[in-house]
C-alpha positions as CSV (number, residue, x, y, z in Angstrom):
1,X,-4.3,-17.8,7.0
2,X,-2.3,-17.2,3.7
3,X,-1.1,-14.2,2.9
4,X,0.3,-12.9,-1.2
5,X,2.5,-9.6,-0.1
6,X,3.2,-7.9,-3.1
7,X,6.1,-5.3,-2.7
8,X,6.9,-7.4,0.5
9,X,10.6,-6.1,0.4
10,X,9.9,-2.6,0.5
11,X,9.2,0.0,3.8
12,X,5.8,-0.9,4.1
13,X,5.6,-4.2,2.5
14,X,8.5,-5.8,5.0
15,X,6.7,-4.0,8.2
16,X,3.4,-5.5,7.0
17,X,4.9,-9.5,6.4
18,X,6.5,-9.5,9.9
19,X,3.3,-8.3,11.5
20,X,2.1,-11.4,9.4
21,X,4.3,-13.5,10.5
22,X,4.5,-12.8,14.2
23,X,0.5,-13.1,14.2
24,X,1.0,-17.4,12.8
25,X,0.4,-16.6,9.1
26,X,1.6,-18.3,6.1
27,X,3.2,-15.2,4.3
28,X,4.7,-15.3,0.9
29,X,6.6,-12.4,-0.7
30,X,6.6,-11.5,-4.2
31,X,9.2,-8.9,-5.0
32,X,11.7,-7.9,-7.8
33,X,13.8,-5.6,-5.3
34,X,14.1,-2.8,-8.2
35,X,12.7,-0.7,-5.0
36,X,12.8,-3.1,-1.8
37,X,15.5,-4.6,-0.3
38,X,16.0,-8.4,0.9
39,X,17.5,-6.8,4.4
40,X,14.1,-5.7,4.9
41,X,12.9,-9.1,5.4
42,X,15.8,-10.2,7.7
43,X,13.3,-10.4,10.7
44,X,11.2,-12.7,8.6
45,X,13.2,-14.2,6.2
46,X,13.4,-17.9,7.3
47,X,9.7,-18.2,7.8
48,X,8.3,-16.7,4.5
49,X,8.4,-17.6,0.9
50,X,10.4,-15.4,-1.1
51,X,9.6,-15.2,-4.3
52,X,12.0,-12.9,-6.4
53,X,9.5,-11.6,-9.9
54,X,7.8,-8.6,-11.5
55,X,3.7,-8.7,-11.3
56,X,4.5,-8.2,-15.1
57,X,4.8,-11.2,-15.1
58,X,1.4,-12.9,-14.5
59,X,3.1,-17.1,-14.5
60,X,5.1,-15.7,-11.5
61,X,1.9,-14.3,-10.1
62,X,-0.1,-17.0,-10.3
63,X,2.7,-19.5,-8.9
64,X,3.1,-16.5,-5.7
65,X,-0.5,-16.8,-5.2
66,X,-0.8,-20.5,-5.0
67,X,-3.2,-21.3,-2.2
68,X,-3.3,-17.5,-0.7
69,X,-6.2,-16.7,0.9
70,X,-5.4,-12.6,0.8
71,X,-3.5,-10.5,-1.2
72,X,-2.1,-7.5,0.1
73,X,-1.2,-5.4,-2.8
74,X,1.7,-2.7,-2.7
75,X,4.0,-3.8,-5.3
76,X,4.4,-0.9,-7.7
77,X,6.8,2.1,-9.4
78,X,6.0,4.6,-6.8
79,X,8.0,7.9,-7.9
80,X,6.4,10.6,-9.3
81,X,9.3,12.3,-11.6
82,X,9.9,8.9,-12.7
83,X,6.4,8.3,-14.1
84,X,6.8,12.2,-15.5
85,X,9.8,11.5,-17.4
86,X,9.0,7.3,-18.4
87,X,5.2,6.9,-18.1
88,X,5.2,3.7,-20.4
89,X,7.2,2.1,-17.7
90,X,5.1,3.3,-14.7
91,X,1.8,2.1,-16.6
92,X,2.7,-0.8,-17.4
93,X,4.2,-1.8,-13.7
94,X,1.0,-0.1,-12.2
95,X,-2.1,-0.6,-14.6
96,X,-0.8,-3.8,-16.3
97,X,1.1,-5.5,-12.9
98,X,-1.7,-4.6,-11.2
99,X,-4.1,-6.1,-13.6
100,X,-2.3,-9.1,-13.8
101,X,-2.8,-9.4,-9.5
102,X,-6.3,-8.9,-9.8
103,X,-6.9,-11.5,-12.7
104,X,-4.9,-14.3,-10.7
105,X,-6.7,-14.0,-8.2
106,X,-10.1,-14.1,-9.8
107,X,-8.6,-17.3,-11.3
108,X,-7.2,-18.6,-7.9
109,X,-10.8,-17.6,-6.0
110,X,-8.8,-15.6,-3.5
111,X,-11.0,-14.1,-0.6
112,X,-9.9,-10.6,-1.1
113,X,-7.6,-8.4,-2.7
114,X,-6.0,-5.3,-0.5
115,X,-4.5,-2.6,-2.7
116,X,-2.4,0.4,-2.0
117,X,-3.9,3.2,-4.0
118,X,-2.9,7.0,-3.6
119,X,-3.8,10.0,-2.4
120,X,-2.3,11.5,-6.0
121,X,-5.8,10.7,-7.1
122,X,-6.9,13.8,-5.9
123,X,-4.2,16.5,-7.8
124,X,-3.9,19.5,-6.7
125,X,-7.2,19.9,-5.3
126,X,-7.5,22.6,-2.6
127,X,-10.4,21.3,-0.8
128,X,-9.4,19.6,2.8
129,X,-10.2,17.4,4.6
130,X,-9.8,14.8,1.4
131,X,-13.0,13.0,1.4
132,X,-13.1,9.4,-0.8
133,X,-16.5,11.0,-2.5
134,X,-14.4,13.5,-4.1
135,X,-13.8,13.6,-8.0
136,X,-10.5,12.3,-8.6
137,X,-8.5,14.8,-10.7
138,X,-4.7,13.6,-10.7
139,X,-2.3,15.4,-12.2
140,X,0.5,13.1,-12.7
141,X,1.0,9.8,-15.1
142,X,1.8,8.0,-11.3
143,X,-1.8,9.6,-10.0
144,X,-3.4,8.3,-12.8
145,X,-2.3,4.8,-12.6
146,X,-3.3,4.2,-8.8
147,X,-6.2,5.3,-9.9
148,X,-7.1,3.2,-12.9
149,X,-6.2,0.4,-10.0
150,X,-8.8,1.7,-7.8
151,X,-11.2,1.2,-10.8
152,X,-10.0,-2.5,-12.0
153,X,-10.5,-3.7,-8.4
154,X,-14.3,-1.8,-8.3
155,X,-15.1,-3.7,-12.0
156,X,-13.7,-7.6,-11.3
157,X,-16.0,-6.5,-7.9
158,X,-19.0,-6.0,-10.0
159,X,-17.9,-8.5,-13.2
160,X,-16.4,-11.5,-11.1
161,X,-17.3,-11.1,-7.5
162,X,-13.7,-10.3,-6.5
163,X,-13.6,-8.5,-3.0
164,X,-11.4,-5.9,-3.3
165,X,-10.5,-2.4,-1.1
166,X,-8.1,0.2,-2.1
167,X,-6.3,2.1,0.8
168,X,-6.1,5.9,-0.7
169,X,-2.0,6.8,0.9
170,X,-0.7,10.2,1.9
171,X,2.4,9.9,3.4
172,X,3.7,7.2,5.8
173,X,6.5,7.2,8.6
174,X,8.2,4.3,10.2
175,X,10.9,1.9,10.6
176,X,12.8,1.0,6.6
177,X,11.9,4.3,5.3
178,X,14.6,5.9,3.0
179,X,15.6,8.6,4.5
180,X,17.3,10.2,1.3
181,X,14.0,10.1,0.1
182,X,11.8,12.9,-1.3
183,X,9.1,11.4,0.8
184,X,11.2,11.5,3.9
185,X,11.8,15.0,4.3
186,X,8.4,15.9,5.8
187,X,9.2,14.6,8.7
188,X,12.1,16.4,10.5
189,X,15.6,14.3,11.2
190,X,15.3,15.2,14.7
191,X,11.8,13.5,14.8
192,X,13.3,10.3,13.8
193,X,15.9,10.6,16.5
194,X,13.3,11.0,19.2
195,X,11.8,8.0,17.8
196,X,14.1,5.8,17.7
197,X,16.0,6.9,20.8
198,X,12.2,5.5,22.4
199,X,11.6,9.3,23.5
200,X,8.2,9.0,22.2
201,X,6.4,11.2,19.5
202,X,3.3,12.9,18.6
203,X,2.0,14.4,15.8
204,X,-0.7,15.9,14.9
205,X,-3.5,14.7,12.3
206,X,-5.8,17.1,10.5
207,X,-9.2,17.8,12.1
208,X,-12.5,18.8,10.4
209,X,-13.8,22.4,11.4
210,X,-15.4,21.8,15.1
211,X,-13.2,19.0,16.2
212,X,-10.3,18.8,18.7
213,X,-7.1,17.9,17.2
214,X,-6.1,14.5,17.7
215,X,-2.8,13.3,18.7
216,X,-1.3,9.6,17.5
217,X,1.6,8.3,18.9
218,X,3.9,6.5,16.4
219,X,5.1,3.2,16.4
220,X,7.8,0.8,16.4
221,X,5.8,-0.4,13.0
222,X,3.9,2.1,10.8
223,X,0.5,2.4,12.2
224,X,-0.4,1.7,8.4
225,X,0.3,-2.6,8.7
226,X,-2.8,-2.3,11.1
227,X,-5.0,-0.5,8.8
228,X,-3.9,-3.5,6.1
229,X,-4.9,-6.3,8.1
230,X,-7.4,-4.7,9.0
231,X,-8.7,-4.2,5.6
232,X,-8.1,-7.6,4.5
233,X,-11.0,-9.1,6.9
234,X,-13.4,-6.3,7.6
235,X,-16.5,-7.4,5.9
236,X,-16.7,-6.2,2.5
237,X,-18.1,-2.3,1.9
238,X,-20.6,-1.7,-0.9
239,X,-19.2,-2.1,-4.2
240,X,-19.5,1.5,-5.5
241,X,-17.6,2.2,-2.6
242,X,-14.5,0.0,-2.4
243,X,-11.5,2.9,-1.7
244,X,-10.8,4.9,1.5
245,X,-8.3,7.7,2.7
246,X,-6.0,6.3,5.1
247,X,-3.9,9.1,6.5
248,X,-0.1,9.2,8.3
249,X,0.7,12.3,7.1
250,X,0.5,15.1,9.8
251,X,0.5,17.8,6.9
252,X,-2.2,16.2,4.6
């Protein structure tokens, strides 16, 4: 199989391309490293296709997506305060970048498009667990962008007959993840030490009113890569319902 990684340089992005690659993929990366770093890939790096562009630009899409069978989309301006204090920048990396992914591959007749939507598409809405029926009610430029994704991929569904499924973030741990940033901190440093010193760790996930709590062990990769390749194959979900929550987060 061929595999588009969009983002493939950053935290996630680099975990998810050598998972690729160490399952016998063809993997290419798109990535302008404004957020990811080439180092990321070093595992991978002389059995991908690096491709170093914006998905502003759409000729650089196209060329990236040449032949892929899947795109797995995570490429995107991520922070928050950034999309607070420059939300022209942040829409046009997330609604027009994103845009541009899912019009390539309409045009390219790839099999389906994976993208990495948000769990800012719920605010600051007290209700828990987060349920994907929800209304979405974000509260931030950033939340509104991911979101406007979710609903381009549900319309080139309907319009086009593009197969598409938005993953609905919270927060992710793992291997490659800043640890200066704001994300980071939920996760105590002494977590990290126990994980990497192979101690094991266990955290626990939220549990609906009833239920036991369940305990996940994390891994060398973030259980997230799973959930993506997962994604990219299952067979396709009814189009009126094309986005799911995918939780990491032990305080979600």
């Amino acid at each position: 199989m061929r595999y588009l990684v969009t983002g493939g340089a950053g935290f996630i992005g680099s975990n998810t391309v050598d998972e690729l690659v160490r399952r016998g993929h063809s993997v290419v990366v798109l990535d302008d490293f404004s957020a990811g770093k080439e180092d990321n890939l070093a595992e991978s790096r002389n059995k991908i296709t690096l491709i170093k562009a914006s998905i502003t630009d759409i000729e650089a899409v196209r060329k990236a997506m040449h032949e892929a069978e899947y795109v797995l989309h995570l490429a995107a301006r991520t922070s928050v305060p950034r999309s607070v204090k420059d939300p022209i920048d942040t829409n046009r990396i997330n609604i027009e970048g994103t845009l541009n992914v899912l019009v390539a591959a309409k045009e390219l007749k790839v099999k389906r498009v994976v993208f990495a939507a948000s769990s800012a598409a719920y605010g600051e809405t007290p209700t828990l667990p987060k349920v994907e029926t929800m209304q979405p009610q974000p509260i931030s430029p950033y939340g509104v962008t991911k979101y406007v994704g979710e609903l381009y991929g549900q319309t080139f569904g309907r319009c086009y007959g593009l197969e598409s499924v938005s993953l609905r973030y919270f927060n992710i741990f793992g291997p490659r993840q800043d640890p200066a940033s704001p994300y980071s901190r939920r996760y105590p440093a002494r977590r990290f030490r126990r994980w990497r010193a192979n101690q094991g760790l266990h955290v626990r996930g939220q549990c609906r009113p009833g239920q036991s709590p369940r305990l996940r062990s994390a891994e060398r990769r973030p259980e997230g890569v799973q959930h993506w390749l997962r994604r990219a194959r299952f067979p396709q979900r009814s189009p009126a319902r094309t986005h799911e929550n995918h939780r990491q987060d032990p305080g979600s």
